[in-house]
C-alpha positions as CSV (number, residue, x, y, z in Angstrom):
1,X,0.0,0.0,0.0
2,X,0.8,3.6,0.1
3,X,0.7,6.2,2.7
4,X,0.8,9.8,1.8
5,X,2.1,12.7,4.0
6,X,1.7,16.2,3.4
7,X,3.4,18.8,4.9
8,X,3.4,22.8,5.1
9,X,7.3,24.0,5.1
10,X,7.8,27.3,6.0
11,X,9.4,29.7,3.1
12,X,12.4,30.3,5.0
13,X,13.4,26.5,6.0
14,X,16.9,26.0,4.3
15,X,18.0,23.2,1.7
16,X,18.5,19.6,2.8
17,X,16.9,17.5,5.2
18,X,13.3,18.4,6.3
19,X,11.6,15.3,7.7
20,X,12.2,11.4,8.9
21,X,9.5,9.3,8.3
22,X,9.4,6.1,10.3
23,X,6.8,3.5,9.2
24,X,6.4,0.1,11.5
25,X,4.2,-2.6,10.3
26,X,3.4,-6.0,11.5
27,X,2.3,-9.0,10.1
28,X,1.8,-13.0,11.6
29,X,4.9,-13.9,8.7
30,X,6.9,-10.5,9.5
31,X,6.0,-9.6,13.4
32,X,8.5,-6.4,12.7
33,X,9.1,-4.7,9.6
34,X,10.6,-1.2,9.4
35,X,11.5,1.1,6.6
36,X,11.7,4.9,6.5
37,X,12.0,7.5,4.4
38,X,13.3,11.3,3.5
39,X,11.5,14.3,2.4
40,X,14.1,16.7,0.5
41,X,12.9,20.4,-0.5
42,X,14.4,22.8,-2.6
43,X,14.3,26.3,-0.8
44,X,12.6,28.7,-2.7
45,X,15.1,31.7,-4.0
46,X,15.0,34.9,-5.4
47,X,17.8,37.0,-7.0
48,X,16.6,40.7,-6.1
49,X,19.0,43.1,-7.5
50,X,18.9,46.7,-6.9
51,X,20.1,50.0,-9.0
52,X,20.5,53.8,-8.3
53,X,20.5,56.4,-10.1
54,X,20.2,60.2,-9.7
55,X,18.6,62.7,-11.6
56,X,22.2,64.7,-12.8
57,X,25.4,63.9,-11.8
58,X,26.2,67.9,-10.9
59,X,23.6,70.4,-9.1
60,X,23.9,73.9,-6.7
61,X,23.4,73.7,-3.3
62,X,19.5,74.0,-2.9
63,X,18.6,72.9,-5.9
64,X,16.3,69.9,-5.8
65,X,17.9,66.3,-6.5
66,X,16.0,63.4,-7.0
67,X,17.6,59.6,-6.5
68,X,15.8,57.1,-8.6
69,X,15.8,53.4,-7.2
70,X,15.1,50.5,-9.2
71,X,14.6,47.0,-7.7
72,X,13.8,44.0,-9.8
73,X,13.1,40.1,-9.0
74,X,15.1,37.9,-11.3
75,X,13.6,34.7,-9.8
76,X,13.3,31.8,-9.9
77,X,11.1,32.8,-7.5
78,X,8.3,35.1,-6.2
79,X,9.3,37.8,-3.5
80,X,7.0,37.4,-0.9
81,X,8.0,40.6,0.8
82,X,10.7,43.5,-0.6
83,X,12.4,45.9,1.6
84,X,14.5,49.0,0.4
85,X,16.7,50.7,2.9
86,X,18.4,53.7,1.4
87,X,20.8,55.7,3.7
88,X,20.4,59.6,2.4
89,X,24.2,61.9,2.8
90,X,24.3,63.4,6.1
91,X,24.3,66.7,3.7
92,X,21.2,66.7,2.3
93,X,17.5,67.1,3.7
94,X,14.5,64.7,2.4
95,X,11.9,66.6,0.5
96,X,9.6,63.9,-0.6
97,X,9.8,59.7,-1.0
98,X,7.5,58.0,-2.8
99,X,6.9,54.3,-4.1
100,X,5.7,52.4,-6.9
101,X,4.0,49.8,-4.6
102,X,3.7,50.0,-0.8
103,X,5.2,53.4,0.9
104,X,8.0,54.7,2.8
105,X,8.7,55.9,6.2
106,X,11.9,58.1,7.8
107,X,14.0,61.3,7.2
108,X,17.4,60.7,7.7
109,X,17.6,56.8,6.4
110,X,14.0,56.2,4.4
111,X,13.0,52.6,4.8
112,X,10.1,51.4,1.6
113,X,8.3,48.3,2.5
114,X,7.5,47.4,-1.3
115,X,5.3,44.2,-0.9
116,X,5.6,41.0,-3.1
117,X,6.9,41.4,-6.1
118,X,6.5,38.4,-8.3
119,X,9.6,37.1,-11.1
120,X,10.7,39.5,-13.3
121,X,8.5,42.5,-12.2
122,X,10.2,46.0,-10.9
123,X,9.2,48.0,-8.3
124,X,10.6,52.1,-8.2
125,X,11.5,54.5,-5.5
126,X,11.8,58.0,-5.9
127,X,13.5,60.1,-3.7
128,X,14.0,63.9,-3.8
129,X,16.2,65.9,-1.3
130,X,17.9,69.4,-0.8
131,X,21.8,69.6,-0.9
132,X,22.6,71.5,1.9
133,X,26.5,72.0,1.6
134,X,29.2,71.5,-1.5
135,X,31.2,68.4,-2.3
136,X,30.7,65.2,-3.2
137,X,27.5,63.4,-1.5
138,X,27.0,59.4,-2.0
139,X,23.5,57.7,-1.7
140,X,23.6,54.4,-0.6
141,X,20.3,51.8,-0.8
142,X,20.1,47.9,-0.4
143,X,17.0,45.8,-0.8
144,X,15.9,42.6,1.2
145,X,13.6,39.9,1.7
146,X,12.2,37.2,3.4
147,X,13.0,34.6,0.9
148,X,16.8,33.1,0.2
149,X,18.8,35.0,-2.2
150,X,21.8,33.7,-3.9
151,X,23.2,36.3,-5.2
152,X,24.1,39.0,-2.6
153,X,26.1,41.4,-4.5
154,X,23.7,42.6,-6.6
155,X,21.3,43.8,-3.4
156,X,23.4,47.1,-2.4
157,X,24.1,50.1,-4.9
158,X,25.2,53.4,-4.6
159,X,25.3,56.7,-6.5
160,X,27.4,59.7,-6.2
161,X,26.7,63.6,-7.0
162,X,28.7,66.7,-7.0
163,X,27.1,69.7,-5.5
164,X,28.8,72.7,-5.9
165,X,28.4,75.9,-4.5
166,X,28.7,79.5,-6.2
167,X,31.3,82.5,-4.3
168,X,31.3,85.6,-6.1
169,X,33.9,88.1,-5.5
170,X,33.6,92.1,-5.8
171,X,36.0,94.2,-6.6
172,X,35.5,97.9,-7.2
173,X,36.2,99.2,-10.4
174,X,35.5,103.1,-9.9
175,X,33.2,105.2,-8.2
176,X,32.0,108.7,-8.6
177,X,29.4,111.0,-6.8
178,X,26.8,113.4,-8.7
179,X,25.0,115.7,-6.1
180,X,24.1,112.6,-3.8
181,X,23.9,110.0,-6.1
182,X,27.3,107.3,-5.7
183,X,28.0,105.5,-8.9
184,X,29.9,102.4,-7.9
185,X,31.5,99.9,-11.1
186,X,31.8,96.5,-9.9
187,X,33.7,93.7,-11.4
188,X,32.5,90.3,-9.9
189,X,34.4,87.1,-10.1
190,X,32.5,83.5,-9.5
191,X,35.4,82.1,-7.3
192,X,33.4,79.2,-6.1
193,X,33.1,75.5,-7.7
194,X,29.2,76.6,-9.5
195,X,27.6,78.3,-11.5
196,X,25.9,81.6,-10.6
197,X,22.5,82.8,-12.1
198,X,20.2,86.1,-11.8
C-alpha cells in the first residue's frame, strides 16, 4: 500500500533534510518490519537586484535632487515581501519619497516596505532631497527579503553627485558721486566650484 504525507514547510526552511518518516508494520509472517524515508525540499530563492541612479550627476546647493531606485526580481522565484533601505548623505534634507508599490517611512535613512513582487516585475523609488552643503555626496540603498537569495552582490548600490556651490567676488572698479547720487562699477568674479545665475 501507500501512505501519503503532506506537509506545510515554512518559506524560509533552508536546503537539505526536512523530515524522517518512520513507518512500522506487523504481520503474523513478519511480526516487525521497518522502513523509512526522506523528504528533501528545494528552498525557494529569489535574486533581487537593486540600481540607483540620480537625476544629474552635478547640481547647486539647494537645488532639488532626486535619487531614482530601481529593484527587480530575477527569480526563480516570487518575493514574498521586498524591503529597500536607502541611507540619504548626512548633507542633504528629504523633500519627498515615494513608491511604486507599498510606501516609505523616515528622514534621515527612508525605509520602503515594497510588498511582493513576483519574477521579473520592478518596483521604483523616488526620492528627492535638498543639498545643503558642496562636495561630493553618496547615496547608498540595499534591498531585502524574506526569501533566500543567492546572489548577494547585486542587493546594495550606490550613486554619487557633486554639489557645488557659487562664491562671487567684488571688486570695485570706480566710483564717482553726482550731487548725492554714488555711482559704484563693480567687477564680480565666480570664485566658487558653481555656476551663478540672476
Amino acid at each position: 500500500g501507500q501512505i501519503s504525507i503532506n506537509e506545510l514547510v515554512p518559506i524560509s526552511t533552508r536546503a537539505g533534510l526536512v523530515d524522517l518518516v518512520m513507518v512500522k508494520a506487523t504481520s503474523a509472517a513478519n511480526p516487525l518490519v521497518m522502513d523509512s524515508a526522506v523528504a528533501q525540499v528545494t528552498a525557494a530563492s529569489a535574486d533581487l537586484a537593486i540600481a540607483v541612479s540620480a537625476s544629474s550627476s552635478s547640481v547647486l546647493v539647494g537645488q532639488e535632487l532626486t535619487y531614482t531606485v530601481k529593484v527587480t526580481n530575477n527569480g526563480p522565484d516570487a518575493a514574498p515581501s521586498t524591503t529597500v533601505t536607502d541611507v540619504l548623505p548626512s548633507t542633504v534634507v528629504l523633500l519627498s519619497s515615494n513608491a511604486s508599490s507599498g510606501s516609505c517611512v523616515g528622514s534621515r535613512t527612508v525605509v520602503c516596505a515594497l510588498g511582493p513582487l513576483g519574477v521579473g516585475l520592478s518596483s521604483t523609488v523616488s526620492i528627492t532631497v535638498i543639498p545643503q552643503s558642496p562636495g561630493m555626496t553618496t547615496n547608498q540603498a540595499k534591498v531585502a527579503s524574506e526569501i533566500s537569495d543567492g546572489l548577494l552582490q547585486n542587493n546594495t548600490a550606490t550613486t554619487t553627485t557633486f554639489v557645488q556651490s557659487p562664491t562671487l567676488s567684488a571688486h570695485i572698479l570706480s566710483q564717482s558721486r553726482s550731487g548725492n547720487i554714488l555711482t559704484i562699477n563693480l567687477a564680480l568674479t565666480n570664485v566658487g566650484t558653481g555656476g551663478a545665475q540672476n
